[in-house]
KOLLUMLUM-850457 format. One record per residue (C-alpha): x, y, z; residue number from 1. Coordinates in Angstrom, 1 decimal, m for minus. Layout:
KOLLUMLUM-850457
{atom {X, Y, Z}, NUM}
...
end
This chain:
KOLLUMLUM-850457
{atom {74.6, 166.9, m90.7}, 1}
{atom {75.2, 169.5, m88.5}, 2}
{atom {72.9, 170.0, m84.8}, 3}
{atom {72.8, 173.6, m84.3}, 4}
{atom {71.3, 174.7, m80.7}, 5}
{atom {67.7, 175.0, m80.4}, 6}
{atom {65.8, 178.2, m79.3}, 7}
{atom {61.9, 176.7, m78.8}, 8}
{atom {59.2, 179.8, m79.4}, 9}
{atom {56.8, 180.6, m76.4}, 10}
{atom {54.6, 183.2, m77.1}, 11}
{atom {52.2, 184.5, m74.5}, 12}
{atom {50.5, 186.3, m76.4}, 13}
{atom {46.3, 186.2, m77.8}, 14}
{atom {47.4, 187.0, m81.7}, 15}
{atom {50.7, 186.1, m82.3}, 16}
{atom {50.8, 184.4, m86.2}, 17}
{atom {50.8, 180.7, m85.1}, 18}
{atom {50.2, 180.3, m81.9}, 19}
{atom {48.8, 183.3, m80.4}, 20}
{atom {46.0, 182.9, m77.7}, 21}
{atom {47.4, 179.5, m77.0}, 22}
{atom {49.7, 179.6, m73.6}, 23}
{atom {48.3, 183.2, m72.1}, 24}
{atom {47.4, 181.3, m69.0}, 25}
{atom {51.4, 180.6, m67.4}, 26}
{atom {50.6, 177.0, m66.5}, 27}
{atom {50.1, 176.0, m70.0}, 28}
{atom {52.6, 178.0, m71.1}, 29}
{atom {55.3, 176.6, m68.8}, 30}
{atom {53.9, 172.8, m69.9}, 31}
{atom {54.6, 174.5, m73.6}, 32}
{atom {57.9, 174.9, m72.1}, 33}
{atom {58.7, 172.3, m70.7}, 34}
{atom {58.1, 170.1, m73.8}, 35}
{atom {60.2, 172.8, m76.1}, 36}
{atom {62.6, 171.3, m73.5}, 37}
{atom {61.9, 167.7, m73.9}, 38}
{atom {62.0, 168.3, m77.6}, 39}
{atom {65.6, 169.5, m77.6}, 40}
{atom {65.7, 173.6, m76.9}, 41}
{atom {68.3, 174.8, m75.2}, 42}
{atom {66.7, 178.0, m74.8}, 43}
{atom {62.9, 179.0, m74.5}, 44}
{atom {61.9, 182.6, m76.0}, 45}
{atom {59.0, 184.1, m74.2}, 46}
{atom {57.3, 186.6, m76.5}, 47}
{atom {54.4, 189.0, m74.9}, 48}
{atom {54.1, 190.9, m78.0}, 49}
{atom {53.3, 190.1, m81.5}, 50}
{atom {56.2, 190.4, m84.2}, 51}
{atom {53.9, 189.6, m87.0}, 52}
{atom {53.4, 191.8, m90.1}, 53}
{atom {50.8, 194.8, m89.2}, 54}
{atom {50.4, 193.9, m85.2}, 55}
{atom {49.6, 197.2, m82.7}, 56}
{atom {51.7, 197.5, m79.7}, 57}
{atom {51.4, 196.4, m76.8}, 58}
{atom {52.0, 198.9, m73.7}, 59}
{atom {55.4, 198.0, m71.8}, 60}
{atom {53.6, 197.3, m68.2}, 61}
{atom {51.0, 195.0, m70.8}, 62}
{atom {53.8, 192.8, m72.0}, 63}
{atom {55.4, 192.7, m68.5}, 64}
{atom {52.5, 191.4, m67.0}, 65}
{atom {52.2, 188.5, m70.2}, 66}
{atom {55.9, 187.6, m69.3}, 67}
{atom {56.9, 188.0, m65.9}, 68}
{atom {54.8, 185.3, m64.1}, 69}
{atom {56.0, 182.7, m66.6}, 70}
{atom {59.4, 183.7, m66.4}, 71}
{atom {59.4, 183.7, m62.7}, 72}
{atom {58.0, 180.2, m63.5}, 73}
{atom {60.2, 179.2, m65.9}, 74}
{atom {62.9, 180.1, m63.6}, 75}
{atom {62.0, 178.1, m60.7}, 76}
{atom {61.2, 174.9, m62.9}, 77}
{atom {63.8, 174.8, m65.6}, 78}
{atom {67.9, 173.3, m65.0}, 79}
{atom {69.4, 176.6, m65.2}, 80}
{atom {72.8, 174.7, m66.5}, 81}
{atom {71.1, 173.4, m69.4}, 82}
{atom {68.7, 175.7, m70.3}, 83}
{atom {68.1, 179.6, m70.7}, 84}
{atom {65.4, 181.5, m70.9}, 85}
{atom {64.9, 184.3, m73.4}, 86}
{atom {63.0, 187.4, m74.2}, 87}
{atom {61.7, 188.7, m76.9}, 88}
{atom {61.2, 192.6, m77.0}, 89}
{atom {62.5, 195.4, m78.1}, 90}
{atom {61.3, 197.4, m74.9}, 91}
{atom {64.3, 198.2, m72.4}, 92}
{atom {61.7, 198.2, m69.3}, 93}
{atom {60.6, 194.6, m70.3}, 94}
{atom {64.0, 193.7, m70.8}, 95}
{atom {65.5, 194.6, m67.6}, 96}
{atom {62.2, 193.4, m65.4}, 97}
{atom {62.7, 189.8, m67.7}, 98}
{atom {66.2, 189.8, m66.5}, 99}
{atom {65.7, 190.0, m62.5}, 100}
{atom {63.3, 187.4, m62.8}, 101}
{atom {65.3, 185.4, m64.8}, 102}
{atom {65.7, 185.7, m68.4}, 103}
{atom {69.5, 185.4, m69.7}, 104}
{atom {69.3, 186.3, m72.8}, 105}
{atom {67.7, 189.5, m74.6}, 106}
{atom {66.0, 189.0, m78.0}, 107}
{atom {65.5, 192.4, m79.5}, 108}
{atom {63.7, 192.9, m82.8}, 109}
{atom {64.4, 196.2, m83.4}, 110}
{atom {68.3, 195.2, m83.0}, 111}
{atom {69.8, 197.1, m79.9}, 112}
{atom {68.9, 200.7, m81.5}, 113}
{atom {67.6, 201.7, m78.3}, 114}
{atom {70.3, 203.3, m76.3}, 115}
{atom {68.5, 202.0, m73.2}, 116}
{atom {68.3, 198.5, m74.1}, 117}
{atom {72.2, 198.9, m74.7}, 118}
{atom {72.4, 200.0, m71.3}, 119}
{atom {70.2, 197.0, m69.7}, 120}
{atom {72.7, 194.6, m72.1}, 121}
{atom {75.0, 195.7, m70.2}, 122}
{atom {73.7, 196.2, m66.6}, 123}
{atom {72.6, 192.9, m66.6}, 124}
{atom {75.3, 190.7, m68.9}, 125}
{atom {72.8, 189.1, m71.0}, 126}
{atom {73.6, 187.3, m73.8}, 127}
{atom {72.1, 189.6, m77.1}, 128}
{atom {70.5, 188.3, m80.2}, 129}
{atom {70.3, 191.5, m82.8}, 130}
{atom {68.0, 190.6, m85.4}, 131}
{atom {67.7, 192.8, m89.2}, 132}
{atom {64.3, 194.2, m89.5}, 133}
{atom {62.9, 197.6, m92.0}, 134}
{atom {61.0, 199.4, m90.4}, 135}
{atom {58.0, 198.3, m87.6}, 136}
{atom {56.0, 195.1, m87.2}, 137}
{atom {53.3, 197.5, m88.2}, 138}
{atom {54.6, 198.7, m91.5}, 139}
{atom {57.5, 196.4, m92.0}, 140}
{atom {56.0, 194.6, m95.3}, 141}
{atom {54.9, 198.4, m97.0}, 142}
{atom {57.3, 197.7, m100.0}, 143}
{atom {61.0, 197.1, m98.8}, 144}
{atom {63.3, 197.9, m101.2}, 145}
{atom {66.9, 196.9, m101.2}, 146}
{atom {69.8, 197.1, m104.2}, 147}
{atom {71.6, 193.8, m102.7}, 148}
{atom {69.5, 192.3, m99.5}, 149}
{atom {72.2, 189.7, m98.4}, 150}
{atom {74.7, 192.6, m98.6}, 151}
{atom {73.0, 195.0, m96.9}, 152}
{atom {71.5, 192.7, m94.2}, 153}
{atom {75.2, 191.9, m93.1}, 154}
{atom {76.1, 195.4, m93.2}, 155}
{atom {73.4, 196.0, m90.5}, 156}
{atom {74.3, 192.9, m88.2}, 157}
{atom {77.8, 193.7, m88.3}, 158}
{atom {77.3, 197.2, m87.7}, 159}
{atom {74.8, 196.4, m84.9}, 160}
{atom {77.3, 194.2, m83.3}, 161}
{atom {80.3, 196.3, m83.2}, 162}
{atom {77.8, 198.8, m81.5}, 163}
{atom {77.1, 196.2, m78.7}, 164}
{atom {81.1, 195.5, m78.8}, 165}
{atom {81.2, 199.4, m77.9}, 166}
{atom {78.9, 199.3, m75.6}, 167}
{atom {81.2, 196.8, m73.2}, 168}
{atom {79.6, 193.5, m74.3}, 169}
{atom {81.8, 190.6, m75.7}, 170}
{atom {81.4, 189.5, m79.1}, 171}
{atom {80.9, 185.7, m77.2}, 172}
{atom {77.8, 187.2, m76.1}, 173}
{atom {76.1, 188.7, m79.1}, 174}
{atom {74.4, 186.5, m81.9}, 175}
{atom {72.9, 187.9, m84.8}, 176}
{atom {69.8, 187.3, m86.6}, 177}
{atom {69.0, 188.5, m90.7}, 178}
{atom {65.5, 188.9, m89.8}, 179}
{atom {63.5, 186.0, m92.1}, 180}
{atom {59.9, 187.8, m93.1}, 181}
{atom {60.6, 191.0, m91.2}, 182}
{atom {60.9, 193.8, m93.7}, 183}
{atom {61.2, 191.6, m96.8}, 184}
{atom {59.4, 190.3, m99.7}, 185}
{atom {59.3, 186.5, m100.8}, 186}
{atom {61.9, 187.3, m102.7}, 187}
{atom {64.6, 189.1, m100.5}, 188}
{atom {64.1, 185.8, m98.3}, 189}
{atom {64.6, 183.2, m101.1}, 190}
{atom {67.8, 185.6, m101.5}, 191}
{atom {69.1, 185.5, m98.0}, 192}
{atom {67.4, 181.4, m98.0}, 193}
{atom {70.2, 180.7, m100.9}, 194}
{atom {73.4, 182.9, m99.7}, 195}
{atom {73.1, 181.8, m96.2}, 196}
{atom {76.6, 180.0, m96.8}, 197}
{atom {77.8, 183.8, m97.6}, 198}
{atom {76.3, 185.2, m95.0}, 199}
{atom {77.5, 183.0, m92.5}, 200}
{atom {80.8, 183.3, m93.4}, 201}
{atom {80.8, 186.7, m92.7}, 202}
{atom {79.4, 186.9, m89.1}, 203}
{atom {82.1, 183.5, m88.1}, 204}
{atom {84.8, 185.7, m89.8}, 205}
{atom {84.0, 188.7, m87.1}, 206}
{atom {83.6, 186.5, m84.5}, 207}
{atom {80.0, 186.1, m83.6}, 208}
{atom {77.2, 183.5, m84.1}, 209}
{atom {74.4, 183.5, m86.4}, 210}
{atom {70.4, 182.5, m85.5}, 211}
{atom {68.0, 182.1, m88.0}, 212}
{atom {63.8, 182.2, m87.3}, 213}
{atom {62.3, 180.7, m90.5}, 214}
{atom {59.9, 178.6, m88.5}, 215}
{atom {56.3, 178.1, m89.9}, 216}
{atom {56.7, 181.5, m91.6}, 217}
{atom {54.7, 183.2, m94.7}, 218}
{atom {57.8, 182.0, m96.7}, 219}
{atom {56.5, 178.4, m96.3}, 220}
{atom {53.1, 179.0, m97.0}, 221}
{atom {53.6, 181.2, m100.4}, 222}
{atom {56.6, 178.7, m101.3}, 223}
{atom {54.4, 175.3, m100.9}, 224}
{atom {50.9, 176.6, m100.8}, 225}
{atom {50.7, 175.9, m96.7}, 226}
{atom {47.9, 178.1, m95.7}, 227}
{atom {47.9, 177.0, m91.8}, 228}
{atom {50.8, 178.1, m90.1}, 229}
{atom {51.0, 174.8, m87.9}, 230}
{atom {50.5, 173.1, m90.7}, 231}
{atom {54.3, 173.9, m92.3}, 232}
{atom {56.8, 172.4, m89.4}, 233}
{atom {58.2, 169.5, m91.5}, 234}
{atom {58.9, 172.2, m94.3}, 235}
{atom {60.7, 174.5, m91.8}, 236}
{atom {62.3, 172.1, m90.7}, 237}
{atom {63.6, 170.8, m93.6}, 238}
{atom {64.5, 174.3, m94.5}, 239}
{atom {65.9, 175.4, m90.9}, 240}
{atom {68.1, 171.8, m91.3}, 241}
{atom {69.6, 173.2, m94.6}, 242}
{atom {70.4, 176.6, m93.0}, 243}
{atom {72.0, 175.0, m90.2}, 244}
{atom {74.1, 173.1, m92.8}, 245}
{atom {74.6, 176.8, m94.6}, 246}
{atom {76.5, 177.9, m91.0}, 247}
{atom {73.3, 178.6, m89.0}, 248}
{atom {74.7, 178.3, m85.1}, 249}
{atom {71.1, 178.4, m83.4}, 250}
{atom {67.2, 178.0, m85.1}, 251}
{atom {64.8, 179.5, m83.7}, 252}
{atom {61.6, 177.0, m83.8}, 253}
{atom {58.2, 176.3, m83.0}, 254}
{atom {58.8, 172.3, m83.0}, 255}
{atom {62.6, 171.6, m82.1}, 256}
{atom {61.8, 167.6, m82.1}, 257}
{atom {61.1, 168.1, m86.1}, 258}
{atom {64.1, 170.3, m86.9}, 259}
{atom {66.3, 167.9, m85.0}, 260}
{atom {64.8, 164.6, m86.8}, 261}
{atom {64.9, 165.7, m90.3}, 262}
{atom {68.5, 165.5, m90.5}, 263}
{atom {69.5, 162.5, m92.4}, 264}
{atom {73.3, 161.0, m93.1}, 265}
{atom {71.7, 159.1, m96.3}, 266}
{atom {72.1, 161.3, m99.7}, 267}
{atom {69.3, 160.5, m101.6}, 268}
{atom {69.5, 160.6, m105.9}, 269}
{atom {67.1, 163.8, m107.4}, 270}
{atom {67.1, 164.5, m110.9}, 271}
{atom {66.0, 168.0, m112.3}, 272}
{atom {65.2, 169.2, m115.2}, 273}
{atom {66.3, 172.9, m116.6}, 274}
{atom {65.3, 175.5, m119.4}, 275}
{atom {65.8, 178.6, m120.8}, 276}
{atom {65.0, 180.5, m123.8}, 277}
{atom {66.0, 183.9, m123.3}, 278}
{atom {69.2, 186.0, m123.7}, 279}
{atom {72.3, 183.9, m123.6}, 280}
{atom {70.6, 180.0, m122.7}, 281}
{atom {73.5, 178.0, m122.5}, 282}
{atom {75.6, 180.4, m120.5}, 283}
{atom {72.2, 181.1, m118.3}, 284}
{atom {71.8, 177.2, m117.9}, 285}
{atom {75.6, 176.9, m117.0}, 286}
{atom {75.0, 179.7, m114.2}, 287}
{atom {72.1, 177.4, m112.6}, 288}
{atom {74.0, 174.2, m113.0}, 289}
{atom {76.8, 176.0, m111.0}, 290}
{atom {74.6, 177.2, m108.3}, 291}
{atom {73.2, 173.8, m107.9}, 292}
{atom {76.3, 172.2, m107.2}, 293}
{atom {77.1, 175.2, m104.7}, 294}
{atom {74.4, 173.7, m102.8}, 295}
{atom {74.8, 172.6, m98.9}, 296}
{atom {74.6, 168.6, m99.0}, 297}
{atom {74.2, 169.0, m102.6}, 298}
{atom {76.7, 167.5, m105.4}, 299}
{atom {76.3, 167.2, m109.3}, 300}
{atom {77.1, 164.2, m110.4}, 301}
{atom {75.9, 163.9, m114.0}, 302}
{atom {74.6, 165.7, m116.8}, 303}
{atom {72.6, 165.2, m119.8}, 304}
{atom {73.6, 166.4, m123.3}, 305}
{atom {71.9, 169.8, m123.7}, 306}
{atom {69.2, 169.8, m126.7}, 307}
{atom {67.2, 172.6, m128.4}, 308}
{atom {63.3, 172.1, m128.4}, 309}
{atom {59.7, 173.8, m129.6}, 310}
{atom {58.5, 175.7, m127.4}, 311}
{atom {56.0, 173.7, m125.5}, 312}
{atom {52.5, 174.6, m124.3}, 313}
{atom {52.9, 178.4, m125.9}, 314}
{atom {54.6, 178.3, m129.5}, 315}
{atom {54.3, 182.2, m129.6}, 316}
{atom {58.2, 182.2, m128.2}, 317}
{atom {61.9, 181.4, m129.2}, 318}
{atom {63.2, 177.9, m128.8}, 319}
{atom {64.5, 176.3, m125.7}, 320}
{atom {67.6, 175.2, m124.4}, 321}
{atom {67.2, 172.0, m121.9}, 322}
{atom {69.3, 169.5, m119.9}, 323}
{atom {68.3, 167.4, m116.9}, 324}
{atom {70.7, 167.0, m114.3}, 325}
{atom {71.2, 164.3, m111.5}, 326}
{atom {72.3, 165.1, m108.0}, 327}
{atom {72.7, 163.5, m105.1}, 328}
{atom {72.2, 165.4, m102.1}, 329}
{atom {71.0, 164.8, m97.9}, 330}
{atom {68.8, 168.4, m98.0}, 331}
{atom {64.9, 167.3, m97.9}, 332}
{atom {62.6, 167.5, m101.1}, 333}
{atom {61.5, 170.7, m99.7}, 334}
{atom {64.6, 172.4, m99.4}, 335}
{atom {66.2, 171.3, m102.3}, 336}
{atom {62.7, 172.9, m104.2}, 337}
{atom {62.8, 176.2, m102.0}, 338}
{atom {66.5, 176.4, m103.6}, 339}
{atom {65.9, 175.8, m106.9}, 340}
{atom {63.3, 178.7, m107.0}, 341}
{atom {65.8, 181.0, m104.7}, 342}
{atom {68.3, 180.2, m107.7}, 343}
{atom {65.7, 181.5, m110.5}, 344}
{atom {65.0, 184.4, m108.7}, 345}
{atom {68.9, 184.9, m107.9}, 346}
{atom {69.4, 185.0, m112.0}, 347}
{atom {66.6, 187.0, m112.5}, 348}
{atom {63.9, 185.3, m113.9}, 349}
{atom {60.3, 186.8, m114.2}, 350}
{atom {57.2, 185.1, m114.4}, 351}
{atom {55.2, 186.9, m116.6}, 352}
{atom {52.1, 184.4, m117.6}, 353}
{atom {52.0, 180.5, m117.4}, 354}
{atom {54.7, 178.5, m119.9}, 355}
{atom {55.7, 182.3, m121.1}, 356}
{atom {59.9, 182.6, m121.7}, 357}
{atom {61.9, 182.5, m119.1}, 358}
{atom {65.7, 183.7, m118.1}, 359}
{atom {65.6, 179.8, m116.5}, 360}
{atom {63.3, 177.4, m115.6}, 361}
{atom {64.3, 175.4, m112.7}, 362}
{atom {62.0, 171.6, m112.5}, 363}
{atom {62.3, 168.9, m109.2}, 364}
{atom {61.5, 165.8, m111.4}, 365}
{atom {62.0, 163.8, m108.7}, 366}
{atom {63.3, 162.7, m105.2}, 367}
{atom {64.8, 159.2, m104.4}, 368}
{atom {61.1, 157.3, m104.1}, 369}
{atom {59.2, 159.9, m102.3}, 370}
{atom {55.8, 161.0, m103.4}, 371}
{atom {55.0, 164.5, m102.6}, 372}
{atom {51.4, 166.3, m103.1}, 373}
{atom {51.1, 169.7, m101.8}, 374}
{atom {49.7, 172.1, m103.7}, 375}
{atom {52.4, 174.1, m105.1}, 376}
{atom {54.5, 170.9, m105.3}, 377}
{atom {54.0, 167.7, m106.6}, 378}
{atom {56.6, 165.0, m107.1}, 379}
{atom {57.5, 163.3, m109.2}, 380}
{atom {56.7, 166.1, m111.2}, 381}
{atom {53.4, 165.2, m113.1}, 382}
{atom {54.4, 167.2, m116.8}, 383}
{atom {57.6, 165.5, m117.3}, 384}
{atom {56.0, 162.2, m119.4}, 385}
{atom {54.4, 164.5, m121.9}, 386}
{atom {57.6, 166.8, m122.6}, 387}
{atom {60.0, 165.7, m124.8}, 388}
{atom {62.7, 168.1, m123.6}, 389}
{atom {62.8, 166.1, m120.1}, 390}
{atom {62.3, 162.5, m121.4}, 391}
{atom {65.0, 162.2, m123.9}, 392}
{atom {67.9, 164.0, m121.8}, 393}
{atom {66.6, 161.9, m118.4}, 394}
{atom {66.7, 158.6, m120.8}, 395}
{atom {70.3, 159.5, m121.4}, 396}
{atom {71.3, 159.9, m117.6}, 397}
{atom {68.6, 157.3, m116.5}, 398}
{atom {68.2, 154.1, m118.8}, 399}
{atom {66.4, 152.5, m115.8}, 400}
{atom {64.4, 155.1, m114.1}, 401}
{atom {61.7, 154.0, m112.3}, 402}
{atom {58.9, 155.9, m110.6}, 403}
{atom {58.2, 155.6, m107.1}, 404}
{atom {55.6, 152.3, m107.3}, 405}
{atom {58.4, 150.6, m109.7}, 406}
{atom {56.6, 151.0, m112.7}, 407}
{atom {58.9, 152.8, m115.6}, 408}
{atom {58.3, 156.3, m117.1}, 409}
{atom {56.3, 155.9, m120.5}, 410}
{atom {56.0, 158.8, m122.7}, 411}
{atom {52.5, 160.6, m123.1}, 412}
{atom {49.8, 160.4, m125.5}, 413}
{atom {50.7, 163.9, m126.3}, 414}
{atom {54.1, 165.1, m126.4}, 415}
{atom {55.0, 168.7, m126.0}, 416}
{atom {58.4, 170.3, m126.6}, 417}
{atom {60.0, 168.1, m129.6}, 418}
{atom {63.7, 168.3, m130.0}, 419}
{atom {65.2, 170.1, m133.0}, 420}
{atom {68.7, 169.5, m132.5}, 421}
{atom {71.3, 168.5, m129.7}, 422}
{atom {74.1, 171.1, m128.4}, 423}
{atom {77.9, 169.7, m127.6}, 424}
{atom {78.2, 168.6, m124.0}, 425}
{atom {80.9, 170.1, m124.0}, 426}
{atom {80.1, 173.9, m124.2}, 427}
{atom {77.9, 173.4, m121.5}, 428}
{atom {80.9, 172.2, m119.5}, 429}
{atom {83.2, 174.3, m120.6}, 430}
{atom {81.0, 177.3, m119.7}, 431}
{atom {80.3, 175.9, m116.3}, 432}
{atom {84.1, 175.7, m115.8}, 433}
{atom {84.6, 179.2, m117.1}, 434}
{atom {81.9, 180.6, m114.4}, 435}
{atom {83.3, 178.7, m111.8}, 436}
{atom {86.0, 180.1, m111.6}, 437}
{atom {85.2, 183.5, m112.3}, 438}
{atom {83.3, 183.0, m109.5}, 439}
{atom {85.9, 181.9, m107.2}, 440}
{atom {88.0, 185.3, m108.2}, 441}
{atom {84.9, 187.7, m107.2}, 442}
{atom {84.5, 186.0, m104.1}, 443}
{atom {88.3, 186.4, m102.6}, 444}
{atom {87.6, 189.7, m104.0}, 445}
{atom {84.8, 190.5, m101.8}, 446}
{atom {86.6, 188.5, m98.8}, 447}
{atom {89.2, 191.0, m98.9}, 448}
{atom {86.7, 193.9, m99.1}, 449}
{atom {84.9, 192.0, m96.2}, 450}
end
């Protein structure tokens, strides 16, 4: 797996999301810094204002005085041919006082709009991470609204950064950032979580690098049910190794020694389980199928013969289409779940009440032998013995499976979700292919409008 360069985050700051209130004195904050170091950062990011959703600014000559005596610090203490020291702000008098004390690269929120921080870019020849936000850390999260968010993020990076190019500074020296929980619901982040690859692709093709920030962020929490930010580092980790694999260049971390262990070489076998019962199911279940194989790390490599079941749980609904895939894949248990929702809302799917119909139904059943219990996750998942929908098809696939303590999987006292009838393989696969490669077409098509 790929080891993109590690920015550690140092915020000096009394209510910054995670760690605010922590390192406001600069001798703890520069033993913070020195153990992002130890941990594996190249470059240390030193915040004095909060970015999170609805903070108040801070005065310029306020956040100065937060980062200027750690900087000055910073710069005295860390190997300046190894590591750099960042700032975070979108203030062009913070910038340029960060700079003479030592700070080498400029972090700017608000991406570069201010013609003064251009000008301080340039002045001082720091490097320039532009970062995608709507709006103001104070009213960022009031409803954004966009028609395509992975478009329309790129749009702005690679608009920002052929504004720095104009400015004088090199494209070697500007890396962009799509802005992960700034100005964007759950949603719009699953979006951009999923078509990183995309994304990525875009940026490389013009020349610059890409940073992500999705470090202990509100993502995590709604995603797994994480409440305490400093609680969710293995799952950004997991995810931050993922969008690394995606073509992330740099992450932007709290805990650089978990995003650099999480990595594995090892694929590891999952099987999931999908559904659908509205609009066209097989062609819906094909789409997912497709997506799942699109995956980073991620290969399909066999598939159950698709079957037609009672609804289960709530009979007031059409029938259901079902299959159960296997895959083998070296993404974490969390990443490979944060996917499989970012596919169902990709396609569309609604959740309007509990076992209601659904556009698609994506299910982790399991993960190589790993036992998972947070609470929006639990694997293996503890449903699949009582539906009939995901025993038969993983029986097919999976004569042998076990469960993690060795014991096998025995149906229920009470089965949900009986089969009426199976559907040919074959259409399933056939459909797939026809996506596929529809797919391929639009996307040299939009390479070429790229």
């Amino acid at each position: 797996m790929k080891h993109p360069q590690m920015m550690g985050v140092l915020n000096v700051t009394p209510d910054s999301f995670s760690d605010g209130g922590l390192y406001t004195c600069p001798d703890k904050a520069a033993e913070c810094a020195q153990r992002l170091v130890s941990a594996g950062a190249s470059i240390v990011d030193v915040g004095g204002e909060s970015s999170r959703p609805g903070a108040e600014p801070v005065s310029a000559n306020e956040e100065i005085a937060r980062v200027l005596p750690l900087i000055e610090k910073l710069h005295a203490q860390l190997p300046a041919s190894d590591v750099r020291i960042s700032i975070d702000t979108y203030r062009p008098e913070t910038a340029a006082a960060a700079c003479r004390a030592g700070a080498g690269v400029i972090n700017d929120i608000s991406g570069f709009r201010d013609p003064e921080m251009l000008k301080v870019a340039v002045d001082t020849g720091a490097e320039c991470v532009l970062m995608h936000m709507a709006g103001t850390p104070r009213d960022m999260q009031d409803n954004p609204f966009y028609l395509d968010v992975v478009q329309e993020v790129g749009d702005y990076l690679l608009e920002g950064a052929a504004r720095l190019e104009s400015a004088g500074i090199a494209a070697d020296r500007i890396i962009l950032d799509p802005g992960f929980g700034f100005g964007k619901t759950k949603d719009h982040n699953l979006e951009l979580f999923l078509h990183m690859g995309m994304l990525a692709k875009r940026i490389h093709a013009a020349g610059y690098r890409l940073l992500v920030g999705i470090s202990r962020k509100s993502l995590i929490g709604s995603l797994f049910g994480i409440d305490d930010p400093q609680e969710r580092d293995l799952a950004s980790a997991e995810l931050a190794a993922a969008l690394a694999s995606a073509g992330a260049d740099s992450i932007r971390t709290h805990n650089p020694c978990a995003s650099l262990q999480v990595s594995s070489d090892a694929p590891t076998t999952a099987y999931i389980a999908l559904g659908s019962n509205l609009g066209g199911t097989v062609c819906n279940i094909a789409t997912a199928l497709n997506a799942v194989d699109a995956l980073p790390l991620t290969q399909l490599q066999e598939l159950a013969t698709p079957v037609m079941s009672e609804p289960a749980y709530d009979s007031n609904q059409q029938a259901f289409t079902n299959t159960v895939c296997r895959v083998e894949t070296q993404l974490g248990p969390l990443a490979l779940f944060a996917y499989l929702q970012a596919i169902e809302i990709d396609m569309g799917r609604e959740k309007t009440h509990e076992n209601g119909p659904r556009l698609i139904d994506l299910d982790l059943l399991s993960f190589g032998d790993q036992i998972i219990n947070l609470p929006r996750l639990t694997v293996p998942h503890p449903r699949m013995s009582e539906r009939a929908f995901v025993l038969e098809p993983l029986r097919e696939i999976a004569p042998d499976y076990a469960l993690p303590d060795g014991s096998k999987l025995s149906p229920a006292q009470k089965i949900y979700g009986a089969i009426q009838t199976e559907l040919p393989l074959e259409l399933l696969q056939t459909e797939m292919a026809e996506k596929k490669e529809r797919a391929t077409i639009a996307a040299q098509l939009q390479d070429r409008l790229n």
